[in-house]
C-alpha positions in Angstrom: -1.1 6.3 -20.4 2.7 6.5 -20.5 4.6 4.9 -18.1 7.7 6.7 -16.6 10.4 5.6 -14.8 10.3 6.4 -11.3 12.5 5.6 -7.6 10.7 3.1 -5.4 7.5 5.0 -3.9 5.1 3.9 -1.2 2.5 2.2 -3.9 -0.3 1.9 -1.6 -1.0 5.1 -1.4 -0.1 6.3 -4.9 -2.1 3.5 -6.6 -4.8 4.0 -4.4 -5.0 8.0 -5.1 -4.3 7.5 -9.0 -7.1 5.1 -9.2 -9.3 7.5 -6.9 -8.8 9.9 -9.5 -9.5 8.2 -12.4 -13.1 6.9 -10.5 -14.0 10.2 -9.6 -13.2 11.7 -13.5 -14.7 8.3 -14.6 -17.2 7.5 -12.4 -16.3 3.7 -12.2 -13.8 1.4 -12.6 -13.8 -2.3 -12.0 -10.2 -4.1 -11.2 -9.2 -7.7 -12.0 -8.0 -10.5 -9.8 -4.6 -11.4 -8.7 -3.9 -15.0 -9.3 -2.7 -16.2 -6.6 -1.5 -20.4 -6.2 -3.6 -23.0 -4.7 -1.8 -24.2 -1.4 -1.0 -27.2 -1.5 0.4 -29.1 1.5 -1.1 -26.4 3.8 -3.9 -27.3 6.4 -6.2 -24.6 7.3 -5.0 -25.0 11.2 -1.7 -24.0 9.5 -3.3 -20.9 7.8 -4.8 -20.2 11.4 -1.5 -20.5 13.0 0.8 -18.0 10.5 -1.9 -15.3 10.4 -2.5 -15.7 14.2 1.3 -14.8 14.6 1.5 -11.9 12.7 -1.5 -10.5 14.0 -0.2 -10.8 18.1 2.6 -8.8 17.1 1.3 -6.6 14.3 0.9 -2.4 14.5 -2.6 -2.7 12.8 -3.6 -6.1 12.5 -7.0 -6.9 10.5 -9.8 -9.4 11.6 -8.9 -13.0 11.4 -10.8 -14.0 8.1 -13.3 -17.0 8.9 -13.4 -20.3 7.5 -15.1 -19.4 4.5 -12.3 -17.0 3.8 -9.6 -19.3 4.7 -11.3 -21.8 2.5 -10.7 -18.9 -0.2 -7.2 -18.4 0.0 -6.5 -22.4 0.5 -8.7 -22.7 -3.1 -6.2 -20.4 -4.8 -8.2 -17.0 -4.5 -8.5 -14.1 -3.8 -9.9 -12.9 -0.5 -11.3 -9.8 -0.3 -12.9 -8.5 2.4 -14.5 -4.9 4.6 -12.6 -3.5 7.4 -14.2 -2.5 11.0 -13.2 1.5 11.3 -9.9 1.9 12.8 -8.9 4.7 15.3 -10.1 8.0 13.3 -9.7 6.1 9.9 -13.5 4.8 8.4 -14.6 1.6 6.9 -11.7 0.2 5.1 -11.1 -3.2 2.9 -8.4 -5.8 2.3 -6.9 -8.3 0.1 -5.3 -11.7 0.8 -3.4 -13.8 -1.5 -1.0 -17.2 -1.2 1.5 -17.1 -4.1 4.5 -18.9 -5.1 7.2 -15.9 -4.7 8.9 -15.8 -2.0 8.1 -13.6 0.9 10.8 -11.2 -0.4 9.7 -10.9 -3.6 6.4 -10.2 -2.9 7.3 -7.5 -0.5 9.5 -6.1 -3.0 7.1 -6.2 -6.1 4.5 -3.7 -3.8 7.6 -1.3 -3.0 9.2 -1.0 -6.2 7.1 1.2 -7.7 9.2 1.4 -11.1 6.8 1.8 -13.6 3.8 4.0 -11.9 2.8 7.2 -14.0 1.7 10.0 -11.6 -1.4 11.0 -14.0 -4.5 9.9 -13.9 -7.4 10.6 -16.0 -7.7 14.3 -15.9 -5.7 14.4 -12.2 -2.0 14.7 -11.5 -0.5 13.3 -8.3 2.8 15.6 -7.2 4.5 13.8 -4.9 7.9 14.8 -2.8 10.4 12.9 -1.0 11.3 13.6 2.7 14.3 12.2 4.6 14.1 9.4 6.2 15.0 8.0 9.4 15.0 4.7 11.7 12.4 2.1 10.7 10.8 4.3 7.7 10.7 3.0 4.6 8.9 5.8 2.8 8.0 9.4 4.2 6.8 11.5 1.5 4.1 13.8 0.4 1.5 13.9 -2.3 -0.8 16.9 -3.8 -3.8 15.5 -5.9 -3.9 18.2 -8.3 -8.1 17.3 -9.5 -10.2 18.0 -11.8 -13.3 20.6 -11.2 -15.2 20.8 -9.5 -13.6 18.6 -6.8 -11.2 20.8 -4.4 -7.4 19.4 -4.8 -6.1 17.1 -2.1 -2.6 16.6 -0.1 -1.3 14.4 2.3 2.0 13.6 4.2 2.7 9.7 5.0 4.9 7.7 7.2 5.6 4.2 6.3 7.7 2.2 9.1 9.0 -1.3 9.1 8.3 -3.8 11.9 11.8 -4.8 12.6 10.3 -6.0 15.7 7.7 -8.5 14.3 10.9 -9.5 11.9 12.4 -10.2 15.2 10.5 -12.1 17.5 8.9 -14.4 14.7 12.3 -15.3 13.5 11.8 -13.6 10.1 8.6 -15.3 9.3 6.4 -12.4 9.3 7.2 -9.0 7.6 4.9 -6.2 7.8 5.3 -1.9 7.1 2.6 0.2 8.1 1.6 3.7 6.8 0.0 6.4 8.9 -0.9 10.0 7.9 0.9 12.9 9.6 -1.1 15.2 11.3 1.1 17.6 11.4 1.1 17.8 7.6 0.2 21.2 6.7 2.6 22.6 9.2 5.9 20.7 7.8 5.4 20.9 4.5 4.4 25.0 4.4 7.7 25.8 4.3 8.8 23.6 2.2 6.3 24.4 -0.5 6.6 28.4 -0.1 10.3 27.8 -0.5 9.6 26.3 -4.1 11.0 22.5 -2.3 8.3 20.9 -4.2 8.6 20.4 -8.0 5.3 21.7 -9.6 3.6 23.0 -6.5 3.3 26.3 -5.2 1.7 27.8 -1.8 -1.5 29.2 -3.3 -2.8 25.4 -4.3 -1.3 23.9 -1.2 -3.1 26.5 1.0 -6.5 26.1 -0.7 -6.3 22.1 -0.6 -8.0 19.8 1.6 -5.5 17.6 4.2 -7.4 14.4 3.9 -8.9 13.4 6.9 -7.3 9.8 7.7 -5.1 7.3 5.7 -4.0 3.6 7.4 -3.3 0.7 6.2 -0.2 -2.0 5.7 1.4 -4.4 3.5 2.3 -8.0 4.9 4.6 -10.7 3.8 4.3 -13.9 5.4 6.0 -17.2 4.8 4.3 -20.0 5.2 4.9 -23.8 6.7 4.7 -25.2 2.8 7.3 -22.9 1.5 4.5 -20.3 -0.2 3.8 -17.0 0.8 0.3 -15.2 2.7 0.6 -12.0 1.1 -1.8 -8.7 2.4 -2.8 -5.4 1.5 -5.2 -3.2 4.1 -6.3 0.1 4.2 -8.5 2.5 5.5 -9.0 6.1 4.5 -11.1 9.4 3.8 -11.1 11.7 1.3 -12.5 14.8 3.1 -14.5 17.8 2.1 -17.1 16.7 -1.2 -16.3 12.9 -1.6 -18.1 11.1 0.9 -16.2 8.5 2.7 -18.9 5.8 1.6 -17.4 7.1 -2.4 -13.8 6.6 -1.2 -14.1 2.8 0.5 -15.8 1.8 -2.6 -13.4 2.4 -4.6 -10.4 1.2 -2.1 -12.4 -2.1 -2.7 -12.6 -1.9 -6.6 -8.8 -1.1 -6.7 -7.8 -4.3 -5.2 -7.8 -6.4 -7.3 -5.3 -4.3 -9.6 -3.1 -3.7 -6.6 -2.6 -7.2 -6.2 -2.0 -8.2 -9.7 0.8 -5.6 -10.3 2.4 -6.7 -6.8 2.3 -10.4 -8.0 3.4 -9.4 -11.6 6.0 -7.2 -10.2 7.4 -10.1 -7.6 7.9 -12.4 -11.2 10.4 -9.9 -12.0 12.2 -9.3 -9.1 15.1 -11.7 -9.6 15.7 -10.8 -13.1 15.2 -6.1 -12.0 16.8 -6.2 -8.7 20.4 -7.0 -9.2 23.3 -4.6 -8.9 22.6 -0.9 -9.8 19.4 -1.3 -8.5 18.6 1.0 -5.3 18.3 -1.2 -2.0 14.8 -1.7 -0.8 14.4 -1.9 3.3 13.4 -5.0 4.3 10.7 -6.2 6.8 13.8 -6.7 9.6 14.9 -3.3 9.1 17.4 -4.1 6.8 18.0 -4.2 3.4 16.9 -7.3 0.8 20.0 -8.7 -0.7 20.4 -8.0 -3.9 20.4 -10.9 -6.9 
């Protein structure tokens, strides 16, 4: 597959769509595993403690993982794990990884989506940028252009910052959160019929399905060693002909690859984002400093 170029995109949702699409025009797909660090220096009261923070102040927190988890991530693995359902949103999964980057480069290497194609196997993903205001970080749409005999998908998602987490924990614990706009159809009609949208015209967006749900978050916590908890979450339904059983499967089986291009993206941070490089929002609502 080529790899284009691309501005900085909300990956969750475009890695988990292209590797949806791929699934569903291969039948199955199996990911690797990040590799994360082992912690050294940190207790597993001290693990407790940082994801015990976050998760008092979070949006959409996620279970605390039990000691067999915990012993996991202290080991130098990967912890992946199923989510309860969440407001309207079904089953979901999660990952969980302690790494060596910092807490800004990990949150950077899962926003800079800079080298992301938007094909999959025998699927395109059309995607269009909205503006954006306050605490968003991303607010765009997508239109999963698939493959018969599946019916075409779209979707419009908000991704905020919690500059109040940021806040209260003193900058230990960065967190964004996406949520799918139910209002959807409605804002982006007019914006399609007008020819807004690149590729994408109003018969196609009419005849799609609006996917039912779509949650889920990305956190970045720094730890009392000097390492960094890093987290991916989500939860989400296809609609229509995909079962949502189909669709959590394969938000587990893409894990694993979303973690390892997050960690092998946050290796490159300090070398790609230096001057000319577009500002990525930070988890206070700011913007991460440039190298």
């Amino acid at each position: 597959m080529q790899r284009v170029q691309l501005e900085s995109d909300p990956t969750p949702t475009r890695r988990q769509y292209l590797s949806w699409l791929s699934l569903v025009a291969a039948a199955s797909a199996f990911g690797g595993l990040a590799r994360p660090a082992r912690a050294a220096g940190l207790s597993d009261a001290d693990l407790m403690r940082t994801i015990a923070l976050w998760r008092k102040h979070s949006r959409l927190p996620v279970p605390m993982p039990d000691i067999k988890g915990r012993a996991q991530l202290l080991a130098g693995k990967t912890l992946k794990a199923w989510l309860p359902p969440r407001g309207n949103a079904p089953k979901g999964a999660m990952a969980m990884v302690i790494t060596d980057h910092s807490q800004a480069d990990m949150w950077m290497g899962s926003a800079d989506d800079g080298h992301m194609s938007d094909e999959g196997d025998g699927a395109k993903l059309i995607s269009h940028h909205l503006p954006k205001t306050g605490d968003e970080m991303f607010h765009w749409y997508g239109f999963v252009d698939l493959p018969p005999p599946f019916t075409d998908r779209h979707f419009l998602i908000r991704t905020t910052v919690n500059s109040a987490l940021a806040k209260v924990t003193h900058g230990q614990c960065w967190e964004r959160t996406w949520t799918l706009d139910a209002n959807g159809v409605a804002t982006m009609r007019p914006i399609v019929a007008s020819g807004g949208v690149e590729g994408l015209s109003i018969e196609p967006f009419e005849k799609a399905i609006y996917v039912p749900s779509n949650v889920g978050g990305w956190v970045s916590l720094k730890l009392p060693n000097g390492q960094t908890l890093f987290s991916y979450h989500a939860s989400s339904s296809l609609g229509g002909d995909i079962p949502d059983k189909l669709a959590n499967r394969f938000v587990m089986l893409t894990l694993g690859n979303i973690m390892d291009e997050v960690v092998r993206n946050a290796g490159r941070m300090r070398e790609h984002y230096v001057a000319g490089h577009t500002p990525i929002k930070s988890g206070d609502g700011g913007t991460v400093p440039l190298y």
